[in-house]
DOTORBA-685942 format. One record per residue (C-alpha): chain; x, y, z; residue number from 1. Coordinates in Angstrom, 3 decimals. Layout:
N
   chain          u          v          w     n
       A          X          Y          Z   NUM
...
***
This chain:
404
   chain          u          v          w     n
       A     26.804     32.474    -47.617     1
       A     29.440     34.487    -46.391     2
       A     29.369     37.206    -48.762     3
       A     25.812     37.328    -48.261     4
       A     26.401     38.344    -44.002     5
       A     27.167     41.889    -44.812     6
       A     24.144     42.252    -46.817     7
       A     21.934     40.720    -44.507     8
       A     23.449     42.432    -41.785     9
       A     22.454     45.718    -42.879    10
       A     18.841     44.465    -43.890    11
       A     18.286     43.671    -40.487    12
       A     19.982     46.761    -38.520    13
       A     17.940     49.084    -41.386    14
       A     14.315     47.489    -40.421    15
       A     15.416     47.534    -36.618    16
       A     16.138     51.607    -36.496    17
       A     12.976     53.254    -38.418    18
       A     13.265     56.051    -35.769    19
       A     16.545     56.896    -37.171    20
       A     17.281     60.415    -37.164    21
       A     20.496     62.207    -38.898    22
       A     22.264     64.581    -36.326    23
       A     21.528     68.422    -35.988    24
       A     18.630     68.472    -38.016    25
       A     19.438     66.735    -40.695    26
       A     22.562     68.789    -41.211    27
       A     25.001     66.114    -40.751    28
       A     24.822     62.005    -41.280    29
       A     26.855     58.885    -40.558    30
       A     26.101     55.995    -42.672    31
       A     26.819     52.679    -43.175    32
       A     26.550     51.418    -46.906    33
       A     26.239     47.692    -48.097    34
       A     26.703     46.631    -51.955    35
       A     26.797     43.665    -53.782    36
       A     27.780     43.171    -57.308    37
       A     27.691     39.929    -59.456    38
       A     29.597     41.473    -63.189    39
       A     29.486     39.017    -65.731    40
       A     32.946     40.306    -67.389    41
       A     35.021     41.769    -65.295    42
       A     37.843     43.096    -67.207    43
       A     35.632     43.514    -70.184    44
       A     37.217     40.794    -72.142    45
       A     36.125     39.701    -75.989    46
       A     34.259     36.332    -76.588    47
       A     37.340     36.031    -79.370    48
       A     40.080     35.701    -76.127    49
       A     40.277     32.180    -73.929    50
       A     40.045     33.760    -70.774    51
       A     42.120     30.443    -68.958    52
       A     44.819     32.669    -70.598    53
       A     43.977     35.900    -69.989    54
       A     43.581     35.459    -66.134    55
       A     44.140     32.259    -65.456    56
       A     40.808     31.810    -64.076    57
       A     37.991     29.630    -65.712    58
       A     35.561     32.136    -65.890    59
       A     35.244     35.758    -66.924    60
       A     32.583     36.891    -63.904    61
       A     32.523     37.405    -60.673    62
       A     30.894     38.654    -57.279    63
       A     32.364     41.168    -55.037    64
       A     31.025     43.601    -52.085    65
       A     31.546     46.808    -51.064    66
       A     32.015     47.627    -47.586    67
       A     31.121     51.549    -46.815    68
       A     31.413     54.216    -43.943    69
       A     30.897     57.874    -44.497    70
       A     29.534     60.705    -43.233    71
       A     28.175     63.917    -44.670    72
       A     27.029     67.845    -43.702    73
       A     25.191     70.631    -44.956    74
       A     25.397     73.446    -42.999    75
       A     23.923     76.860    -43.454    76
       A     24.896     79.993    -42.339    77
       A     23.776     83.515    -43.418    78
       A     24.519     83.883    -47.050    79
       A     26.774     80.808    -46.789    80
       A     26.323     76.811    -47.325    81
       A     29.383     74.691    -46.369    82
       A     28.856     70.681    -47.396    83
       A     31.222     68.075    -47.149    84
       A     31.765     64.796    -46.792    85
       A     34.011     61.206    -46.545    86
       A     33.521     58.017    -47.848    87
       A     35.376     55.103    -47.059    88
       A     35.191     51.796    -48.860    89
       A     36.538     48.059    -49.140    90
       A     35.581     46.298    -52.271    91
       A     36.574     42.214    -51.678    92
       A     36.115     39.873    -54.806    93
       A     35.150     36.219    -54.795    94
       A     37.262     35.160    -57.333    95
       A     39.631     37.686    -58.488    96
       A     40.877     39.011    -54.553    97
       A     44.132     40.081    -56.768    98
       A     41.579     43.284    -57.231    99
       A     40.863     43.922    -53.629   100
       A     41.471     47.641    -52.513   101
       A     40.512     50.293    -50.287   102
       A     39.252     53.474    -51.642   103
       A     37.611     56.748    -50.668   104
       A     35.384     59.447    -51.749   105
       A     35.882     62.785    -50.406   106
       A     34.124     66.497    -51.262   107
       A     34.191     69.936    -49.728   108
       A     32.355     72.859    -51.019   109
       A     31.794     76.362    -50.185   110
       A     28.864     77.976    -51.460   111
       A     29.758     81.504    -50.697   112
       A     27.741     84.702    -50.926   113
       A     28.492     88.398    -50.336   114
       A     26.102     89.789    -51.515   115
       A     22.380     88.054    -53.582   116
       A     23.590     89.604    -56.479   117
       A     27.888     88.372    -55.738   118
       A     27.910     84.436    -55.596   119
       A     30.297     81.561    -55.956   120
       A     31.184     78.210    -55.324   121
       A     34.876     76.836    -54.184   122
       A     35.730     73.201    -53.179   123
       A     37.728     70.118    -53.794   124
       A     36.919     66.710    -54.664   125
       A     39.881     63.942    -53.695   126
       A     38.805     60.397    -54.726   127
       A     40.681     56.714    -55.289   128
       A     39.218     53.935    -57.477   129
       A     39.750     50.892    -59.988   130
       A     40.627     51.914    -63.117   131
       A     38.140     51.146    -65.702   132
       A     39.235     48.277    -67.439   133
       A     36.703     49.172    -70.323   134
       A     38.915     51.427    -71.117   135
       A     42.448     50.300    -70.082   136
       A     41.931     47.147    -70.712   137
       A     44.542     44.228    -69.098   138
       A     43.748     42.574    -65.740   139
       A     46.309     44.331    -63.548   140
       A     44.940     46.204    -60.569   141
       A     45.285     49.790    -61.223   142
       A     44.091     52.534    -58.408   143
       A     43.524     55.716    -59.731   144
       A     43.515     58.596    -57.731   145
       A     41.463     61.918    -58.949   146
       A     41.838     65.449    -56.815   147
       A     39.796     68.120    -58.249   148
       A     39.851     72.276    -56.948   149
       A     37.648     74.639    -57.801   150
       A     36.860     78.396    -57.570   151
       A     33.788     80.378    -58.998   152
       A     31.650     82.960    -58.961   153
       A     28.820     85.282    -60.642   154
       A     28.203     88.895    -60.252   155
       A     24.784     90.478    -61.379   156
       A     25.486     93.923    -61.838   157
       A     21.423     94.288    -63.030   158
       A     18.950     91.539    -63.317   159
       A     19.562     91.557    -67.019   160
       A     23.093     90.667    -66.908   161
       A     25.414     88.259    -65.624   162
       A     29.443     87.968    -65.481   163
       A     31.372     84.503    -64.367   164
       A     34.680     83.637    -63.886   165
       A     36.292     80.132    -62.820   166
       A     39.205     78.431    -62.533   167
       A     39.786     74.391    -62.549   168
       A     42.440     72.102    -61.263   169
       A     42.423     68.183    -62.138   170
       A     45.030     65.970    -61.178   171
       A     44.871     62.144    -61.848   172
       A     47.737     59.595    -60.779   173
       A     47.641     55.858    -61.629   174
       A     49.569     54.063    -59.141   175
       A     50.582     50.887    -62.320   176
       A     54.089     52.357    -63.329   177
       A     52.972     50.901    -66.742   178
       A     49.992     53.720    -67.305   179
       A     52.233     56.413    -65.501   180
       A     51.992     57.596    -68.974   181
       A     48.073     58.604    -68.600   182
       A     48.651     60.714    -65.347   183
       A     47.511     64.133    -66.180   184
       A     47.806     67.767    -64.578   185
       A     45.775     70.442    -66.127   186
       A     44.458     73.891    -65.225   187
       A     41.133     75.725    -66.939   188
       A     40.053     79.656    -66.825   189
       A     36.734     80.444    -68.134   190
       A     35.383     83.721    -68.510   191
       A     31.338     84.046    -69.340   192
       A     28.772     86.694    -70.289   193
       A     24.617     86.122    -70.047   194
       A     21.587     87.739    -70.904   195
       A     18.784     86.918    -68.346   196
       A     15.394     87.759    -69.034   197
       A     12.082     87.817    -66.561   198
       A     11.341     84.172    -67.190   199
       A     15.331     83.338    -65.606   200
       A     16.266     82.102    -69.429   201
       A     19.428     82.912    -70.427   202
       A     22.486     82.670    -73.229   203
       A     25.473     83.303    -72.694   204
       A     29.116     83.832    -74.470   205
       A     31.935     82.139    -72.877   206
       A     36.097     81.685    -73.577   207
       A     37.941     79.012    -72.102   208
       A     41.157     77.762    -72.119   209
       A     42.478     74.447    -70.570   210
       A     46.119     73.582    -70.460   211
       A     47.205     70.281    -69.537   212
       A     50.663     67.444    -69.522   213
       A     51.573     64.300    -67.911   214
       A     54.013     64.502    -65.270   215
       A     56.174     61.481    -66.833   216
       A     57.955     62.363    -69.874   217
       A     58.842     58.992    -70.851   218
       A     56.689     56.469    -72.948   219
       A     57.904     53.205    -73.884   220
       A     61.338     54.131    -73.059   221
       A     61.289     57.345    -75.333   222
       A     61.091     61.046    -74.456   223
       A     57.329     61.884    -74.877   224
       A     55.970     65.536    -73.978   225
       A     52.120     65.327    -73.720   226
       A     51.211     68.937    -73.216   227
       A     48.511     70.493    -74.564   228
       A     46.756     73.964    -74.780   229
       A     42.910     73.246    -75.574   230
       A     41.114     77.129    -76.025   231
       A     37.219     77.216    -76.900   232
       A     34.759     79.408    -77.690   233
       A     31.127     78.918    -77.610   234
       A     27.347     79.648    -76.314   235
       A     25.715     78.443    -73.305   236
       A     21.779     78.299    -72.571   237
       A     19.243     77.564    -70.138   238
       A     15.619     78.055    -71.751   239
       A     12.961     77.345    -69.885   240
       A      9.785     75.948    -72.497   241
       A      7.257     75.695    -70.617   242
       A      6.352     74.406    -66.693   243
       A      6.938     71.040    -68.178   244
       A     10.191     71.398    -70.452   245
       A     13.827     72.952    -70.423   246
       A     16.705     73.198    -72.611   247
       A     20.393     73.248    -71.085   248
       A     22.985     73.641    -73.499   249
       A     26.386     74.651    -74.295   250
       A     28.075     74.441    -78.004   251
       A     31.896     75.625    -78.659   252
       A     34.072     75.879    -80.928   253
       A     37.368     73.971    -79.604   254
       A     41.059     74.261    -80.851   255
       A     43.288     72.002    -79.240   256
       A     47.138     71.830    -79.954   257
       A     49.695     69.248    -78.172   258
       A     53.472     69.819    -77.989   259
       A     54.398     66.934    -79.364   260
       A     52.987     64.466    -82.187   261
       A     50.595     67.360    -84.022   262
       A     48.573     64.947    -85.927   263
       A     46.151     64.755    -82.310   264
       A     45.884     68.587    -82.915   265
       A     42.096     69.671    -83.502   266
       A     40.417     72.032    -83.957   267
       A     36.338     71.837    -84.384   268
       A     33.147     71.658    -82.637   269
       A     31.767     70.614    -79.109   270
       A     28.260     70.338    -77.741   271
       A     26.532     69.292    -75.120   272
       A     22.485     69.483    -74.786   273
       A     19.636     68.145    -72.451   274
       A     16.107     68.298    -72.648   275
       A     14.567     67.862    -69.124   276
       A     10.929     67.168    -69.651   277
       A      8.350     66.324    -66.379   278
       A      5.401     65.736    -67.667   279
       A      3.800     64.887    -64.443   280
       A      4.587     65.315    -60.810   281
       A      5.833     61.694    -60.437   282
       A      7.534     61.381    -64.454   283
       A     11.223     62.605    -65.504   284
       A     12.507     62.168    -69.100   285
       A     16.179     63.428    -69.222   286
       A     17.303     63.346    -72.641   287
       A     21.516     64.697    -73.662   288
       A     22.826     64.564    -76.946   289
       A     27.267     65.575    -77.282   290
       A     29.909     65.703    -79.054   291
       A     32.970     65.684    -76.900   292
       A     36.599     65.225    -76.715   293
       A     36.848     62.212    -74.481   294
       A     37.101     62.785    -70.812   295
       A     40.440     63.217    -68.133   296
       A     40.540     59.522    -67.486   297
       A     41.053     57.595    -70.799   298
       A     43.829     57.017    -72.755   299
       A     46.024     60.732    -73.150   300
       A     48.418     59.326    -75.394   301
       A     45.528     58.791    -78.296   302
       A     42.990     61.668    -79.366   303
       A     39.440     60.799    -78.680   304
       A     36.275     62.054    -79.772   305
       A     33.073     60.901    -78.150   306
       A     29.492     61.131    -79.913   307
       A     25.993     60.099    -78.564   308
       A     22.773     60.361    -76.606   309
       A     21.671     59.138    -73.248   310
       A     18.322     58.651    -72.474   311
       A     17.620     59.024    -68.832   312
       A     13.549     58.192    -67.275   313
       A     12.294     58.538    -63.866   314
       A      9.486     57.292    -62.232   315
       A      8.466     58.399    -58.605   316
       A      5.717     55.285    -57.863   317
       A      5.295     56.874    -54.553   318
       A      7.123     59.032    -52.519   319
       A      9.433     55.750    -50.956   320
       A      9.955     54.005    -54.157   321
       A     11.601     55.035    -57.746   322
       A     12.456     53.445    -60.730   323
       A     15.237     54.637    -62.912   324
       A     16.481     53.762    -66.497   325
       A     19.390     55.186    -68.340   326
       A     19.922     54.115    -71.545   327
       A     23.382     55.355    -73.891   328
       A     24.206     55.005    -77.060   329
       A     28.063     56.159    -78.144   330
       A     30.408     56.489    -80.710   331
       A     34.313     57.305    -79.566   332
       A     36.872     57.684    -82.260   333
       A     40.383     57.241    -81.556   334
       A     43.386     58.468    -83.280   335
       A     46.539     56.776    -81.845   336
       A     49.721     58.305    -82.090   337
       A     51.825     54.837    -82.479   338
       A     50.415     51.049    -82.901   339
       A     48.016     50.114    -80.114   340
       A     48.858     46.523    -78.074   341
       A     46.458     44.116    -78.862   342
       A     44.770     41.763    -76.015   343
       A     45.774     38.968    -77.464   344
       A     49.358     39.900    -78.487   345
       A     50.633     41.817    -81.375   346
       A     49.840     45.656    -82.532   347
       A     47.980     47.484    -84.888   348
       A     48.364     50.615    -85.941   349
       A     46.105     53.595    -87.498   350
       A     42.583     54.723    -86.132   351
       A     39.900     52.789    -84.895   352
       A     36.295     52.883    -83.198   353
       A     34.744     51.775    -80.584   354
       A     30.182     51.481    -80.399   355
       A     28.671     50.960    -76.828   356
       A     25.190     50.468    -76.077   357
       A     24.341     50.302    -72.931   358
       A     20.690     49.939    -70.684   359
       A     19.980     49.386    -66.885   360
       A     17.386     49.764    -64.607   361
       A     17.384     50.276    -61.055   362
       A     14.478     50.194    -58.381   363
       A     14.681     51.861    -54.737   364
       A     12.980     51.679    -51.719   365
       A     13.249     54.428    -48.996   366
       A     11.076     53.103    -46.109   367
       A     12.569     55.831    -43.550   368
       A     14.419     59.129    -44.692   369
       A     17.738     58.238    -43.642   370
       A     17.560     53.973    -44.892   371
       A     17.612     53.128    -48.403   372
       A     17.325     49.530    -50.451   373
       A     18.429     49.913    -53.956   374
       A     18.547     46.785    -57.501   375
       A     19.772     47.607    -60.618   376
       A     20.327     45.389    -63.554   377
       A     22.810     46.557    -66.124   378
       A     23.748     45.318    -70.058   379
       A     27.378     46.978    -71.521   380
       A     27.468     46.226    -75.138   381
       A     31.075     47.230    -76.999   382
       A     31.208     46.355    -80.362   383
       A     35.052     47.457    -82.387   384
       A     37.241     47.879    -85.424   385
       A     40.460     46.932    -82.495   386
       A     40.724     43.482    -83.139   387
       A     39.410     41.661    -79.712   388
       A     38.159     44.920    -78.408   389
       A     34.421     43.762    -78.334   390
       A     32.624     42.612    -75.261   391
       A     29.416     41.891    -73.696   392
       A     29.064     42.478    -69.899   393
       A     25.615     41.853    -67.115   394
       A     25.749     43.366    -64.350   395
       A     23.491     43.166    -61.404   396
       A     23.337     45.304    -57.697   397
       A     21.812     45.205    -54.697   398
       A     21.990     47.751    -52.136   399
       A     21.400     48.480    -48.471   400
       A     22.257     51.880    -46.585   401
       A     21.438     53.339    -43.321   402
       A     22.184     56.801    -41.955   403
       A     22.011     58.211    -38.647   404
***
């Protein structure tokens, strides 16, 4: 019953403030945020691992909350828009309290203008979070702390054509000396030309070029340099089909070369392509198909390749409720450089391949603007050619935020 207070608490203060108003007209918000999470498998463990050994624990679930205070803006100004905001949050487990931590959520962004036809966008993004033990795997509490800058903009010289340029900055640090190896610094340029017609479609051509390392040079007590230069070159569209349907899409052709340990080199292609289709006023089908090299935050020392499609639907009942699905289905190869631990003890070595499917639905109820009630029900499947990689996880949420 305990764990259940918080949850209740914000229930009640949400049904006792329906005149609540954010400040400034709407431009800025405090809020106060309420979730509570029962996860079947917590640290993603296989049915093949006992896990009394694992954690020591009799069971592979549990419940936690998570405690939130934030506040956000969005504030015009002539040709300008300047948003921001802070989260802070406290997740507490039942059972596994080892995991307890504080995080945050932060963002700043500058939508700058000098001119309608001169436009950009600059901000930062500073964030701290559990590391995703999907992917890590292990049961030691890992924070991982991501800090992204960026700087943009687009000049229109006519209404035909279009020029970008951007630059990128990620950082992420994992505070378990263990993964120190997984910390990554990297910095990406892109330069882009488009074709817009009447209708606002366009295509464009675009070169890129990402180069990234980890800031610890040793791995398993040997010198390791992880640096790589990454340069692509592709084609990127937004087609309108009709009132009803729209293509966005971007396809390259991607080279990337490490320092150290070539056979991770690779060079072929990347894509990325939804199909937003609204039928109706009230129904959203969001549909993305890829072919990626595997995201900042899994393992650097292996070379991954991710392939799949997500299904995303939408349903506006009314205009205070929603229901929401996504739906993915994903293929990510992985080409180690030296034997990979095994959960249960021992190595193996070579490439292997891990399948998730995975389907939720979620249901929310805004009664008042600024006060929001939110379920979801989740299924992560993870099927594997890593011996005791597999695992089957439920997850279920429930939700309660007011804002002022």
């Amino acid at each position: 019953m305990t764990r259940l207070r918080p949850f209740v608490a914000a229930l009640v203060a949400a049904f006792l403030a329906p005149s609540a108003h954010a400040f400034y007209n709407d431009r800025f918000e405090v809020f106060a945020d309420e979730t509570m999470t029962w996860d079947s498998n917590v640290f993603r463990l296989s049915r093949d691992l006992d896990p009394n050994t694992v954690t020591g624990q009799g069971s592979r679930g549990d419940r936690f909350n998570v405690h939130s205070l934030g506040a956000t803006m969005d504030l015009p100004y002539s040709l300008q828009r300047f948003q921001a905001g802070y989260t802070w949050f406290a997740t507490r487990y039942h059972r596994f309290s080892q995991l307890d931590f504080n995080g945050h959520d932060a963002h700043a962004n500058w939508l700058w203008a000098v001119t309608p036809e001169l436009t950009g966008d600059a901000g930062y993004l500073d964030s701290t979070s559990l590391a995703n033990f999907a992917v890590f795997g292990g049961t030691t509490k890992d924070l991982v702390t991501a800090r992204q800058a960026y700087v943009n903009g687009t000049w229109a010289p006519t209404p035909s054509y279009q020029l970008f340029g951007g630059f990128t900055r990620n950082e992420r640090e994992h505070s378990d000396a263990a993964r120190r190896a997984n910390d990554v610094e990297s910095n990406a340029a892109e330069a882009r030309f488009s074709y817009v017609n009447a209708a606002e479609n366009r295509i464009g051509v675009s070169v890129r070029r990402e180069k990234g390392h980890s800031p610890e040079t040793i791995f398993q007590g040997l010198p390791f340099d992880n640096s790589y230069t990454q340069d692509s070159t592709g084609v990127v569209t937004r087609w309108t089909v009709s009132g009803h349907s729209r293509f966005d899409g971007r396809a390259d052709y991607v080279h990337r070369k490490y320092e150290q340990l070539s056979q991770r080199d690779y060079k072929g292609p990347s894509f990325r392509v939804t199909h937003t289709w609204t039928p109706t006023g009230k129904l959203t089908f969001v549909t993305t198909a890829y072919r990626e090299i595997a995201p900042l935050d899994d393992v650097q020392t292996a070379f991954v390749k991710t392939t799949g499609v997500t299904f995303k639907p939408r349903w506006d009942v009314t205009y205070k409720i929603s229901v929401q699905g996504s739906f993915d289905y994903s293929r990510w190869d992985y080409q180690p450089v030296l034997p990979v631990a095994l959960p249960g003890g021992g190595f193996q070595a070579g490439n292997y391949q891990h399948r998730y499917r995975t389907g939720g639905i979620s249901i929310a109820w805004r009664p008042y603007t600024h006060v929001l009630f939110q379920a979801g029900l989740l299924r992560d499947v993870r099927t594997s050619t890593l011996f005791a990689a597999d695992y089957v996880a439920n997850v279920a949420t429930l939700e309660a935020r007011i804002g002022f």
